[in-house]
N, C-alpha and C positions, 0 to 999 in steps of 0.2 A: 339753202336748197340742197337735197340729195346731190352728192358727188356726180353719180352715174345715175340713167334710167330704171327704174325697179324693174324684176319680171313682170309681169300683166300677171300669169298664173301662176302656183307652183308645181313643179314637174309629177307628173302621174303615178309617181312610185319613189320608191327610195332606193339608193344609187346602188347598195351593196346589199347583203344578207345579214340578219345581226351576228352578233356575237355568241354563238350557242355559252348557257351554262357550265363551267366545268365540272365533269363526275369523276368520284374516287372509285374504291373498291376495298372490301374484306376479306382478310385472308387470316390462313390458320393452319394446324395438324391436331391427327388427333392421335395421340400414341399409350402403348398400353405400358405398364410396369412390372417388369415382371419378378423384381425382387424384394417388394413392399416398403422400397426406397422414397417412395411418392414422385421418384421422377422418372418421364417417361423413358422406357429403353425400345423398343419397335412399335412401327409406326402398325397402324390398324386401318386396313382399306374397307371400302364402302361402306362407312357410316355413313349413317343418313343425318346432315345438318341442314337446320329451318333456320331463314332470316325472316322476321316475324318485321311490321312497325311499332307504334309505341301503345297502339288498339290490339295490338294481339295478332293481325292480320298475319297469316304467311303470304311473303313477299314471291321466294324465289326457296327454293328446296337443291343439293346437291350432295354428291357422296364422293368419303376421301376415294384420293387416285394411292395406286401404289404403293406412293411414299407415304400415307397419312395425312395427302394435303388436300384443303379443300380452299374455292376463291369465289365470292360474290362480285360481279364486276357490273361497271356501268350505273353507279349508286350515284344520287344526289343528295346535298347536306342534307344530313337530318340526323335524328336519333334511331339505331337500328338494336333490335335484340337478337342474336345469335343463340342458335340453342342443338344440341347434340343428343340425337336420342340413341341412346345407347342399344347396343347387341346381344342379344341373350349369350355369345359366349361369353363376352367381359363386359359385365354386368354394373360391376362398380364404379360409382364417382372416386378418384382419388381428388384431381386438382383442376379447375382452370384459370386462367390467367386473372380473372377478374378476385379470385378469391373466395371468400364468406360472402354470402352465403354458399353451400355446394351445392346449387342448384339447378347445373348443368346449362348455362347461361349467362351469356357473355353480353353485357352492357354496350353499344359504340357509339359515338356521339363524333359521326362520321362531320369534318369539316369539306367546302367547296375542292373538288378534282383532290381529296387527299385520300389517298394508300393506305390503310390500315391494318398493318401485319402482325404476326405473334398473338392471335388471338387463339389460343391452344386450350386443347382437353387432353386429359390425361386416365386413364381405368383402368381395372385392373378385373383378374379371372376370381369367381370365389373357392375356393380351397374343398375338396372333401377330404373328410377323415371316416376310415373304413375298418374296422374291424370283426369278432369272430369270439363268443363265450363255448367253448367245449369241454366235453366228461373227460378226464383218465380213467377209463375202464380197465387199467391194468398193471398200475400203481408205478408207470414207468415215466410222469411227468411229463408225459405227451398228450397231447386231445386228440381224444381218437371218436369222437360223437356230437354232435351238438346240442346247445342247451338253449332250447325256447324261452319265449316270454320274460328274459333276463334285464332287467331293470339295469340303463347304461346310463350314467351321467358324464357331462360337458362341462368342464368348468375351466375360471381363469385360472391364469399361476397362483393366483392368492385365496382360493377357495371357493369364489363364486360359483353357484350353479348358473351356467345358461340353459341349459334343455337338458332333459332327457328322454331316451328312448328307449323298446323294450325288444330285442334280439327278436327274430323273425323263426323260421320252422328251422331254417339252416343256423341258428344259432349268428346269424350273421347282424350286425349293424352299421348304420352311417350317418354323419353329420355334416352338413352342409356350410361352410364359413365363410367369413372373411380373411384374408392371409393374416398368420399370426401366430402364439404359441399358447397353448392349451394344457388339459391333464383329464385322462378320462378313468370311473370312479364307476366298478360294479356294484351293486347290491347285490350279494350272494346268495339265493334263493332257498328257503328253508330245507334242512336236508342234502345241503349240501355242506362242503369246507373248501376253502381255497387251496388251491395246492401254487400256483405259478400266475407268472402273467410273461408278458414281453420286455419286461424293462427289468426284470427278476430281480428285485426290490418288494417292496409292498404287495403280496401276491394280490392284493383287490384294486390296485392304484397305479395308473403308467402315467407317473407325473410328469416328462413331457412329451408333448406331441406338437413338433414345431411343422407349421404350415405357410411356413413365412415365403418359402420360393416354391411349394409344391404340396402337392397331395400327399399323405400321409396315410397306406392302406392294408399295414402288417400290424396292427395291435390286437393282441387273443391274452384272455383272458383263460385259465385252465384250473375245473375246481374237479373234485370225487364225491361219489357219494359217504353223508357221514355216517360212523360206526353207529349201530344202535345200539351196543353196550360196551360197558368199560372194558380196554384192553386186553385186560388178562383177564381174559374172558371168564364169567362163572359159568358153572351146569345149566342149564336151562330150567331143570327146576331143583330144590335142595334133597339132598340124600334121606332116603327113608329114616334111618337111624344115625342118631352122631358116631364118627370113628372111633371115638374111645366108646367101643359097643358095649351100653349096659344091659343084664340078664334081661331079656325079651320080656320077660313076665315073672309075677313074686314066686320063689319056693311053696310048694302045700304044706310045709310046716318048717320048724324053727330047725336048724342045722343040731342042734344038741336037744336031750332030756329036758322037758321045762319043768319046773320044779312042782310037785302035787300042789300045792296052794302057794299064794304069792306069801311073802315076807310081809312084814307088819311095817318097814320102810324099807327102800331102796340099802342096799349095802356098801356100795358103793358109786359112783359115778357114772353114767351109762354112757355102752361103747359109742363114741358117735358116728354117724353113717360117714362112709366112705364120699367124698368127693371127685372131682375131677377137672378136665378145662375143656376149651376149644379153641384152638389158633390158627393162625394163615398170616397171607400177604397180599397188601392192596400196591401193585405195581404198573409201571404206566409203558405202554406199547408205544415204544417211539419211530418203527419204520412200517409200522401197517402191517406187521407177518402176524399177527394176531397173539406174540408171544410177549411176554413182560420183561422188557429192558430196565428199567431203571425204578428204584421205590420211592 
């Protein structure tokens, strides 16, 4: 038999409250780079981060403090995705903690009441490169006018073209990048000749343009207009008569007596007409004064 008497019923309730679930929380920063080191060096405040579930759902939305940091709190186990929408001024993915892919999206596979920190984004600003094609109108190596419609190329250090563009009314142009180092590459427009550039090397070619910590927005390109004839200049049109000036026109008759009837042959050998030549120099204009230095 039972020790003791059973209850008759059992009690109306239950004696305590249960045991709540334990919740963790997601934590991170988001910081920018600013020396294309790929590691973050100052933090980036109010970016907007979404904690999404594994449907895609946004959960809970919030933006870094201050320092770059942001914290989902009050989370139950589950699987969460983390995602950083980025800011139009620093625009680029460099890194997040999760890696490959860089798709601005951080995996968590949050366990019961755990913490989950160092879930980081990292971005960076994109670079412009700014430059400027002008005339020397006055043979002094300086641009003194600007040159429209000027065909600008972008390329890598090893010759690639990435884009190009064509100089605007101010002769002016710009490229839009990723931090890094570059080479930019005129095509000199018929009628014209290069005279200089910025890196005074290759007057068509400023082979580099490093954009790796900053903007880069002094590169000018400097061409003149070219000679439409050789150097040492000729007349504009040829001289009436060659310089060894011959008689304008024949004599009305022979310098001597001709003889009343010809010979029955020649008697001798006949005088032969006088000859003559025409000479100069084809010499090359080497500082633009329109005069012939060197042959």
């Amino acid at each position: 038999a039972p020790t003791g008497a059973p209850t008759v019923s059992p009690t109306a309730s239950p004696t305590g409250a249960p045991t709540p679930a334990p919740v963790g929380s997601i934590s991170g920063t988001v910081t920018e780079d600013t020396n294309n080191d790929d590691i973050g060096d100052s933090p980036l405040e109010g970016i907007l981060v979404q904690l999404k579930d594994e449907s895609g759902v946004v959960i809970s939305t919030v933006l870094t403090d201050d320092t770059g940091s942001y914290t989902f709190t009050g989370l139950a186990e589950d699987t969460y995705f983390v995602m950083e929408i980025n800011s139009d001024d620093v625009p680029l993915d460099v890194s997040d903690t999760e890696g490959d892919p860089l798709d601005n999206i951080i995996v968590v596979e949050l366990g019961p009441g755990e913490d989950s920190t160092g879930n980081n984004f990292v971005d960076e600003k994109e670079r412009i490169i700014i430059g400027q094609v002008l005339e020397d109108e006055d043979d002094d190596d300086d641009g003194d006018s600007p040159i429209a419609d000027t065909p600008v190329k972008l390329l890598t250090p090893d010759g690639t073209v990435i884009d190009t563009v064509l100089t605007d009314a101010d002769g002016n142009f710009t490229f839009v990048v990723e931090p890094g180092v570059y080479a930019l590459m005129e095509d000199t427009l018929p009628g014209f000749a290069d005279v200089t550039d910025s890196d005074g090397d290759d007057p068509n070619m400023i082979a580099v343009v490093d954009v790796t910590e900053g903007d880069d927005v002094d590169n000018v390109f400097i061409n003149e207009v070219a000679s439409a004839a050789p150097s040492g200049a000729p007349t504009t049109s040829p001289t009436a008569a060659p310089t060894g000036a011959p008689t304008a026109s024949p004599t009305d008759a022979p310098t001597g007596d001709p003889t009343v009837s010809p010979t029955a042959s020649p008697t001798g050998a006949p005088t032969p007409a006088p000859v003559g030549s025409i000479s100069g120099t084809v010499t090359e204009d080497t500082n633009n004064d329109d005069i012939g230095d060197s042959p």
